[in-house]
Backbone as CSV, one residue per row, in Angstrom:
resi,resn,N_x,N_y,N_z,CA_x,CA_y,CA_z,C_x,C_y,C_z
1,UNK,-10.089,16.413,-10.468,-8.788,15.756,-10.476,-8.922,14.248,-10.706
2,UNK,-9.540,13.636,-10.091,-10.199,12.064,-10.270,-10.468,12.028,-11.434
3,UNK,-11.278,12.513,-12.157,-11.400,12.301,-14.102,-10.142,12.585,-14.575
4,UNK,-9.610,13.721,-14.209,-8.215,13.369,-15.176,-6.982,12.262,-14.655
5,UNK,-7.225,11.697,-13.288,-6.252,11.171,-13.366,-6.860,9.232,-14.156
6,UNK,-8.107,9.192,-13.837,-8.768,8.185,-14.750,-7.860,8.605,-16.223
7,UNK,-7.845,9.825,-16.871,-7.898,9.841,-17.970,-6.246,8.963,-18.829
8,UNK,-5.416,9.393,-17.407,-4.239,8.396,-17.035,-3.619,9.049,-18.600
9,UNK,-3.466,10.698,-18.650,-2.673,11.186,-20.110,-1.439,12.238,-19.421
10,UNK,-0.854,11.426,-19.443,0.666,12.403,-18.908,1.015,13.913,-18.846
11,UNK,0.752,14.073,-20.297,0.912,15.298,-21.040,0.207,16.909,-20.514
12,UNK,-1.206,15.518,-20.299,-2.453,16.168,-19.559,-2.317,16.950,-18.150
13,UNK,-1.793,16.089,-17.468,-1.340,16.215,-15.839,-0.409,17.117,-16.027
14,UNK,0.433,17.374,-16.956,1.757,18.087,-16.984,1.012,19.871,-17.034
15,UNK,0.430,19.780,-17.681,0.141,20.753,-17.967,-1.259,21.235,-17.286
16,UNK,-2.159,20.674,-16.657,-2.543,20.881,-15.368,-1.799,21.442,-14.291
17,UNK,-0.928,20.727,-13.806,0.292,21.019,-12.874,0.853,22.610,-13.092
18,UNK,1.222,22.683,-14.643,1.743,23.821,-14.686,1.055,25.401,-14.234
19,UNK,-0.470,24.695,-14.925,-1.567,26.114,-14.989,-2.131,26.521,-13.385
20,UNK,-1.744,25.615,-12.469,-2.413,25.651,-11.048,-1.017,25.053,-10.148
21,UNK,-1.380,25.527,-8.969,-0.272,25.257,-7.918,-0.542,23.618,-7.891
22,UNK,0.778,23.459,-7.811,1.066,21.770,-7.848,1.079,21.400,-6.382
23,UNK,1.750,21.892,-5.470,1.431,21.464,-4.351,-0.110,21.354,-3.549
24,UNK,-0.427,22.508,-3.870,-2.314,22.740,-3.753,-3.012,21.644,-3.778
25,UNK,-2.879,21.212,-5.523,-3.449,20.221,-5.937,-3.189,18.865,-5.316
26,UNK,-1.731,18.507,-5.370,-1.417,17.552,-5.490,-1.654,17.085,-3.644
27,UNK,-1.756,17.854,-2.761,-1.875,17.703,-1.171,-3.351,17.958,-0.993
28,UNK,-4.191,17.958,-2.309,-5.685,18.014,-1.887,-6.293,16.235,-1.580
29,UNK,-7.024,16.079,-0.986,-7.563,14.631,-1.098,-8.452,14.222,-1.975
30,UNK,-8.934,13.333,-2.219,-10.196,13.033,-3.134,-10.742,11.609,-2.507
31,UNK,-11.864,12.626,-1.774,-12.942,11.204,-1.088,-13.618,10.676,-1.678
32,UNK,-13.514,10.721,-3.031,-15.101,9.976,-4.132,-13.965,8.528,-4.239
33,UNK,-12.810,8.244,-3.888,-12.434,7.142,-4.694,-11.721,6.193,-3.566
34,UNK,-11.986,5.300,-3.657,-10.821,3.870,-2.836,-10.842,2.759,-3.171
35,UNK,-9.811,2.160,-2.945,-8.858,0.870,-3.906,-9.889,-0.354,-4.033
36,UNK,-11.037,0.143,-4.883,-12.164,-0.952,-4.930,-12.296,-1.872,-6.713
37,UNK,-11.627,-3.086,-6.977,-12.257,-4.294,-5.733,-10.559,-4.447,-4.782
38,UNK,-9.678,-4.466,-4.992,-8.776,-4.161,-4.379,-9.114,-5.475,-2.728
39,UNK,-8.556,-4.744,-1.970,-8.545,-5.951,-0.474,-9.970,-5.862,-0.381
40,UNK,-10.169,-6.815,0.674,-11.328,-7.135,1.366,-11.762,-5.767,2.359
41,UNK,-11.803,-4.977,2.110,-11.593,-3.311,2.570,-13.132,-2.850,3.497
42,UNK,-13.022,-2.855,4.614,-14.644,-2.314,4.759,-14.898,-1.012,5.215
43,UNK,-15.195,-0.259,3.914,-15.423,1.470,4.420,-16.060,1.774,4.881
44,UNK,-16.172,1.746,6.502,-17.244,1.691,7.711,-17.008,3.412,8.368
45,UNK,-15.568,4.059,8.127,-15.759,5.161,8.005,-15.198,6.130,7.018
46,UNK,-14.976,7.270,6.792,-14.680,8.048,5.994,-13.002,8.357,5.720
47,UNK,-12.905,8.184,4.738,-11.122,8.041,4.217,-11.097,8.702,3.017
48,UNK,-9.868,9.429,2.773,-9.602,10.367,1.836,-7.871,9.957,1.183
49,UNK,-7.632,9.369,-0.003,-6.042,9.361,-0.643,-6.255,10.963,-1.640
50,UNK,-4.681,10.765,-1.569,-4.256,12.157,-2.340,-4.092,11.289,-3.867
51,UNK,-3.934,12.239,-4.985,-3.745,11.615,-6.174,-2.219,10.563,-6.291
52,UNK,-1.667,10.886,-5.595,-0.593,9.900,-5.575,-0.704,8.578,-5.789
53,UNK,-2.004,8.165,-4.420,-2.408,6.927,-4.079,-2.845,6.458,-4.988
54,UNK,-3.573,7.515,-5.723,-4.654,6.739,-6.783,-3.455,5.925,-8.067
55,UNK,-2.780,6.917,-8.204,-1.595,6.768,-9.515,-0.963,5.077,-9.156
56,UNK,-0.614,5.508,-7.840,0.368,4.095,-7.303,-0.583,2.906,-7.412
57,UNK,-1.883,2.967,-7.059,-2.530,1.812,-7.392,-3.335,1.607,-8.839
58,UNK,-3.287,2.426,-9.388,-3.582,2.411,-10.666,-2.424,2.076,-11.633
59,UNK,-0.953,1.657,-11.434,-0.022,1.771,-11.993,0.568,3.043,-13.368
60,UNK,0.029,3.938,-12.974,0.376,4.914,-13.384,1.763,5.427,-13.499
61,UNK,2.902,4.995,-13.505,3.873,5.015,-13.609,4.437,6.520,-14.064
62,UNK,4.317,6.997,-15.375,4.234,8.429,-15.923,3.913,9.589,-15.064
63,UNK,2.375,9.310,-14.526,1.599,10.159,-14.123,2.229,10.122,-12.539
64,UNK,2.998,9.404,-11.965,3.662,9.428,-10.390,4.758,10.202,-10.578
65,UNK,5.867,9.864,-11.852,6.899,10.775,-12.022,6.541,12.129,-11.848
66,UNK,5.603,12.652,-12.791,5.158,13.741,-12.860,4.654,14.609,-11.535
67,UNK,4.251,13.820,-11.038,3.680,14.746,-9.679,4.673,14.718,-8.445
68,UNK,6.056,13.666,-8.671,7.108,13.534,-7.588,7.824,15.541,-7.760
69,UNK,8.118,14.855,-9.508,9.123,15.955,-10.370,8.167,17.607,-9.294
70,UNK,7.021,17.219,-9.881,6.423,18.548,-9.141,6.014,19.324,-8.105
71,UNK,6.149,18.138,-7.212,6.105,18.198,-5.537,6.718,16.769,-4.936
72,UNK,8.120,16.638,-4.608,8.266,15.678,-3.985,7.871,14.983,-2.424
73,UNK,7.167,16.131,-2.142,6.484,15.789,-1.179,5.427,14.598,-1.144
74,UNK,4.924,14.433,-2.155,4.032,13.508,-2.163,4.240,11.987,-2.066
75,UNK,5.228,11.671,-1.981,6.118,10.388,-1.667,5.514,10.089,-0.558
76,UNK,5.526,11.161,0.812,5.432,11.478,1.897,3.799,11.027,2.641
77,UNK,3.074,11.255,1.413,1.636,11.888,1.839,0.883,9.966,2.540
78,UNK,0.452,10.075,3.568,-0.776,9.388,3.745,-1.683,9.769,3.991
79,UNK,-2.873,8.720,3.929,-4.742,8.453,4.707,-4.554,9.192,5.923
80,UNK,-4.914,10.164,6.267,-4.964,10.731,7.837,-6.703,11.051,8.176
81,UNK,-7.595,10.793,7.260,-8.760,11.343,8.167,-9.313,10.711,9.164
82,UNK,-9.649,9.428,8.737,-9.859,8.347,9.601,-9.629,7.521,9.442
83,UNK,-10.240,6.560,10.244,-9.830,4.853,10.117,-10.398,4.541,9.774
84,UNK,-9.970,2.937,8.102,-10.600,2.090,8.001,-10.644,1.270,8.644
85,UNK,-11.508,-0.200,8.652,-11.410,-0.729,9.039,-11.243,-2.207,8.143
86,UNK,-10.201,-2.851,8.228,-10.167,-4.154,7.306,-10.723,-5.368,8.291
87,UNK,-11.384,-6.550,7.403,-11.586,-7.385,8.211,-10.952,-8.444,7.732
88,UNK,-10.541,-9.651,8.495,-9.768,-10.734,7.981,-9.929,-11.608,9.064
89,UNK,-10.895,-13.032,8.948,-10.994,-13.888,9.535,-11.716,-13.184,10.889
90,UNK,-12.654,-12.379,10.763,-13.316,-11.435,12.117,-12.437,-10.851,12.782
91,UNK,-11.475,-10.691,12.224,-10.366,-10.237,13.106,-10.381,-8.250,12.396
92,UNK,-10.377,-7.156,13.209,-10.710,-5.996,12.416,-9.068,-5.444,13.112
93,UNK,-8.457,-4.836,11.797,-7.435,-4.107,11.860,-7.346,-2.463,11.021
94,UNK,-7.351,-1.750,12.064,-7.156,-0.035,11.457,-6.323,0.213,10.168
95,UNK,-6.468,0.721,9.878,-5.716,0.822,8.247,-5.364,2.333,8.012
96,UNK,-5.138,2.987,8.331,-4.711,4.677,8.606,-3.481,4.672,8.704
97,UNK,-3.111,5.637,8.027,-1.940,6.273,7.773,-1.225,5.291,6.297
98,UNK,-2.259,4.934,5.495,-1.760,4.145,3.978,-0.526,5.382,3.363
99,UNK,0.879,4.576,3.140,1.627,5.564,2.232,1.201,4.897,1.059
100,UNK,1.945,5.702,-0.353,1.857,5.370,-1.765,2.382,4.146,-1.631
101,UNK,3.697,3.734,-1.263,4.433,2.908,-1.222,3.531,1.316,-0.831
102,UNK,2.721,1.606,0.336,2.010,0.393,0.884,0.907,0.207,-0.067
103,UNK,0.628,1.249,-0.816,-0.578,0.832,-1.791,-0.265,0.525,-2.912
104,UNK,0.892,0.488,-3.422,1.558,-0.308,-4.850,2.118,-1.404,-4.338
105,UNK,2.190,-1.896,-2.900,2.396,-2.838,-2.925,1.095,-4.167,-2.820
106,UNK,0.215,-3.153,-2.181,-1.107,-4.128,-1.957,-1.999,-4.181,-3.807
107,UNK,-1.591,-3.396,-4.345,-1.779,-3.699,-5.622,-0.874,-4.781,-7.119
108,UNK,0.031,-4.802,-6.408,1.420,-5.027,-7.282,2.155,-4.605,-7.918
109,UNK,2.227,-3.573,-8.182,2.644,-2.592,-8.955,4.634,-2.815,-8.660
110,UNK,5.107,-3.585,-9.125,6.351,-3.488,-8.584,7.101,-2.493,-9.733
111,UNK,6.521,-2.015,-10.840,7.811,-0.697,-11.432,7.388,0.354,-10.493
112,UNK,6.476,0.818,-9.877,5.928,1.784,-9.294,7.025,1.431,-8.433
113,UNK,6.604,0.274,-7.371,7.912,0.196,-6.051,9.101,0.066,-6.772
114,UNK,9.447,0.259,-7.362,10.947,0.590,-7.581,11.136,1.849,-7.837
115,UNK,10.169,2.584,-8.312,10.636,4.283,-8.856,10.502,4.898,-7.366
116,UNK,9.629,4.494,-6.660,9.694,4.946,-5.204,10.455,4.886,-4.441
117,UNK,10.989,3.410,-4.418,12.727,3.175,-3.849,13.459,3.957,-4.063
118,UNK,13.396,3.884,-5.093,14.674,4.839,-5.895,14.390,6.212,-5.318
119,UNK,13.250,7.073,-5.226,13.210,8.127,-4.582,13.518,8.378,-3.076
120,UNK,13.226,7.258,-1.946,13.374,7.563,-1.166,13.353,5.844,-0.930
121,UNK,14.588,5.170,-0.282,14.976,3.927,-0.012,13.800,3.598,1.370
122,UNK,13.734,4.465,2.682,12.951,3.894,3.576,11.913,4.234,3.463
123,UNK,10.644,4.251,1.974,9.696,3.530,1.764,9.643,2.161,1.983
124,UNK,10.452,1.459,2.190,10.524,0.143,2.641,10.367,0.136,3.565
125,UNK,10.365,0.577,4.734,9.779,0.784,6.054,8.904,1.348,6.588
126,UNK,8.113,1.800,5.645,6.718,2.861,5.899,5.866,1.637,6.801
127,UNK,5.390,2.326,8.052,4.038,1.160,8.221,3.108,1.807,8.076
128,UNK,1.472,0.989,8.595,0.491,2.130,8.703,0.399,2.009,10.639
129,UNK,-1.048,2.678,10.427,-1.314,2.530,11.722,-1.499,1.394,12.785
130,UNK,-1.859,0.295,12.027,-1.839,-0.905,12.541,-0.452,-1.485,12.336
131,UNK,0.478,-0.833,12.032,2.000,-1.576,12.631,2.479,-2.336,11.124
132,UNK,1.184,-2.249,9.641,1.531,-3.152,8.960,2.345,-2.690,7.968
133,UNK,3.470,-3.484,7.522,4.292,-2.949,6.230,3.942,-3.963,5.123
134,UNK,4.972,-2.938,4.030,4.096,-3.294,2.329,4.139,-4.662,2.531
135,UNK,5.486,-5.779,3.206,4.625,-7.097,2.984,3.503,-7.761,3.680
136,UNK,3.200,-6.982,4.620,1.801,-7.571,4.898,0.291,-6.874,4.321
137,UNK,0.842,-6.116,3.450,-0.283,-5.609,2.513,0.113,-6.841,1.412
138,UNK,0.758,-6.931,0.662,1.276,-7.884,-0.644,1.026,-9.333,-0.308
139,UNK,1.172,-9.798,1.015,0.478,-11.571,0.984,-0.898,-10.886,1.636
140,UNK,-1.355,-10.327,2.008,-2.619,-10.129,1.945,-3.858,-10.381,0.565
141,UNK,-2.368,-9.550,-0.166,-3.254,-9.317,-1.968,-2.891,-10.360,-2.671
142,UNK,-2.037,-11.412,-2.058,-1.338,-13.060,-2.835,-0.482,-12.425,-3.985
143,UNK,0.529,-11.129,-3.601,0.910,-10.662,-4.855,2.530,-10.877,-5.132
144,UNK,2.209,-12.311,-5.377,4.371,-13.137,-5.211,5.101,-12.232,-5.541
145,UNK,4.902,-11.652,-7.151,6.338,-11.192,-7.443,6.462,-9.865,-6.983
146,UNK,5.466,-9.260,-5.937,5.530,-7.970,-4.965,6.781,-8.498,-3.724
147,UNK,5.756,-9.375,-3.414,6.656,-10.714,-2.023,8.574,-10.661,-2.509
148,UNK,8.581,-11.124,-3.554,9.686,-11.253,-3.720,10.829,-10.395,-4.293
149,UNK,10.026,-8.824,-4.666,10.655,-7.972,-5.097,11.362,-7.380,-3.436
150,UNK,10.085,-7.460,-2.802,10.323,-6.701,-1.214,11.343,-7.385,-0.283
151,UNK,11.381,-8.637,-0.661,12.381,-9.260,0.527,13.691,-8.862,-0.142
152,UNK,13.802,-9.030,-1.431,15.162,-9.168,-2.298,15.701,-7.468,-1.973
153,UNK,14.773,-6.518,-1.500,15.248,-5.316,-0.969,15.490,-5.134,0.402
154,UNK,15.278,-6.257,1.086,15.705,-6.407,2.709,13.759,-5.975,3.823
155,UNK,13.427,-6.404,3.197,12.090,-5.903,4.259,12.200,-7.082,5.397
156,UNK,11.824,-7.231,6.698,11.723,-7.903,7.447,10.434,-8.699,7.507
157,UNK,11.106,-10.365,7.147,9.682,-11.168,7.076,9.360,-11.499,8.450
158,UNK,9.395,-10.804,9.310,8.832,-11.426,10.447,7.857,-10.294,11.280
159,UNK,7.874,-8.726,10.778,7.591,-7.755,11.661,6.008,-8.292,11.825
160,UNK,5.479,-7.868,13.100,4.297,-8.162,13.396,3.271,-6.985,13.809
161,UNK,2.343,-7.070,13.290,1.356,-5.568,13.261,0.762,-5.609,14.912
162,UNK,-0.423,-4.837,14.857,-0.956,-4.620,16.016,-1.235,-5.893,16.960
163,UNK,-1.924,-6.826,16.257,-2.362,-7.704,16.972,-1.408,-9.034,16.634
164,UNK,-0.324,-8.772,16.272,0.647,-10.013,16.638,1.162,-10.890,15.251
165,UNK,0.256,-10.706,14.164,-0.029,-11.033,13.029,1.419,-10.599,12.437
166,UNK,1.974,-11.490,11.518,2.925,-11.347,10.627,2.649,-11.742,9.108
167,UNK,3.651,-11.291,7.943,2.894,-11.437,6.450,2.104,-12.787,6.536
168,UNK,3.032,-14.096,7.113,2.127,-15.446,6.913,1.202,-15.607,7.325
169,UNK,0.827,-14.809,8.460,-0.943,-14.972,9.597,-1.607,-14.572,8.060
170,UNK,-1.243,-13.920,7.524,-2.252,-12.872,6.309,-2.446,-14.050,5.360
171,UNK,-1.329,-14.596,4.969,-1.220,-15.681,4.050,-2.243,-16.419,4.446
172,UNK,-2.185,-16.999,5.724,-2.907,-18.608,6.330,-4.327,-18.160,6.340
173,UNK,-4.603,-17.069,6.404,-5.908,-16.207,6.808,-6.697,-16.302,5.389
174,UNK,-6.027,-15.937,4.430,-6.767,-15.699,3.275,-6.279,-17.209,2.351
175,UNK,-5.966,-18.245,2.789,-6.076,-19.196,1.849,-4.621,-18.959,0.931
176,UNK,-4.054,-18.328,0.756,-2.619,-18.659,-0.529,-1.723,-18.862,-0.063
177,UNK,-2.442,-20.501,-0.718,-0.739,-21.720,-0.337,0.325,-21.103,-1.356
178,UNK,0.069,-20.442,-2.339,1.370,-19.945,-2.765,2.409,-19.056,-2.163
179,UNK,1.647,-18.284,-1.751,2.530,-17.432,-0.897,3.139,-17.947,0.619
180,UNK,2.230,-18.427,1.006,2.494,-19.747,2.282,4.370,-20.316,1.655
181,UNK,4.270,-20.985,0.992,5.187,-21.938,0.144,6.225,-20.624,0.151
182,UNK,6.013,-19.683,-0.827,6.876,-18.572,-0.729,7.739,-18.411,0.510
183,UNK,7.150,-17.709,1.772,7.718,-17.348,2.713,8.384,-18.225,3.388
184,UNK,7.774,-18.979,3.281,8.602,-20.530,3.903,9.966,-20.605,3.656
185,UNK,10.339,-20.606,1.918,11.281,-20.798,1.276,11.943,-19.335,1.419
186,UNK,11.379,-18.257,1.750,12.090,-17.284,1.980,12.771,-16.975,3.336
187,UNK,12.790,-18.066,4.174,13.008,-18.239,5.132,11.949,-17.762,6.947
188,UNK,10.455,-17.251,6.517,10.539,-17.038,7.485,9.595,-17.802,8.588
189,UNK,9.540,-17.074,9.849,9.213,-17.832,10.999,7.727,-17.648,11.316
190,UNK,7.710,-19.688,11.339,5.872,-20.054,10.857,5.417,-20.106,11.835
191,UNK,6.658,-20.141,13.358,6.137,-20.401,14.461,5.722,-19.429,15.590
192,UNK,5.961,-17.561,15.241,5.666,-16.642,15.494,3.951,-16.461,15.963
193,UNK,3.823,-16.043,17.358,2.675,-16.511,17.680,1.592,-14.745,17.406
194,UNK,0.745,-14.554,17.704,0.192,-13.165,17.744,-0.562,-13.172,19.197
195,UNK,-1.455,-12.218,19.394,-1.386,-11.446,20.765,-2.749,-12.701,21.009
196,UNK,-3.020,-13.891,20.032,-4.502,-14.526,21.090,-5.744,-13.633,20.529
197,UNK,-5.771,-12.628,20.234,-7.060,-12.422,19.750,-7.143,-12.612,18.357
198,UNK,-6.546,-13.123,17.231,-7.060,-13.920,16.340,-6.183,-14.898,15.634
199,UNK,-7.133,-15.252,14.654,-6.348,-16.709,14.432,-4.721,-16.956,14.057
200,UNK,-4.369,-17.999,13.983,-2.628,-18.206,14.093,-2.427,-19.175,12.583
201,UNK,-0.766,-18.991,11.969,-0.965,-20.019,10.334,-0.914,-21.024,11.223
């Protein structure tokens, strides 16, 4: 499944889909692959995306229709085997339970987040396990016109993940004064503190 969805041929998938159960397939995982070079990601244990994930961060656009049309379930699907672990400023945050939605946003993919919207509006509220939503995946990845597609759909610039952290901790953490500047002007709050165990913008 991973080679053909590399092969990224519509036509291809379509007719895959047809010759084999689509749900089967499409709810199988594939552990050979993750969003590499993608975030600062450290695969310390074992994690599995469904082809969805791969599509959404690959901007596959075609090839996502196709597998919604054929199982809309897959909108649905996250990372459940285990936890990654991300690191940011020594600070380690769980990363389990990735939807499609949070991974086109940590990529940029904003036609992807819109065909997803459009399928199901509270993808905008998906978190993962660490409490984080798509905009604190997207100033993580410094990915503005993600930033600004997501607020202009109502996401909350202030929600704060596990350890207290909000999109700007991510911003101040990884260096982009652009996005810094962004949120600012998008109104939100610089003075939001986190739980003390790591650093503050």
């Amino acid at each position: 499944m991973l080679k053909l969805l590399r092969r990224n041929n519509a036509a291809e998938l379509q007719q895959y889909l047809f010759l084999h159960n689509p749900t089967a397939v499409l709810s199988s995982p594939i552990p050979d692959w993750e969003p590499n070079p993608g975030l600062r990601w450290i695969k310390n244990r074992s994690n599995e995306y469904f082809p969805i994930h791969i599509s959404c961060w690959e901007n596959q656009l075609e090839l996502i229709k196709i597998m919604t049309e054929a199982d809309p379930n897959v909108l649905k699907q996250r990372t459940s085997k285990e936890v990654v672990v991300r690191k940011v400023k020594n600070c380690e945050f769980a990363i389990d339970h990735v939807s499609p939605f949070l991974l086109a946003s940590a990529a940029g993919n904003v036609s992807v987040l819109e065909f997803l919207y459009e399928m199901d509006a509270q993808s905008l509220h998906m978190k993962d396990l660490a409490n984080q939503t798509a905009l604190h995946y997207a100033c993580d990845a410094n990915e503005n016109s993600t930033i600004e597609w997501l607020i202009q759909k109502g996401i909350n610039l202030d929600d704060q993940n596990e350890n207290g952290w909000t999109a700007v901790h991510f911003a101040c953490a990884r260096g982009h004064d652009s996005t810094i500047k962004l949120l600012k002007e998008k109104g939100c709050d610089i003075n939001v503190k986190d739980k003390g165990t790591c650093c503050q913008c």
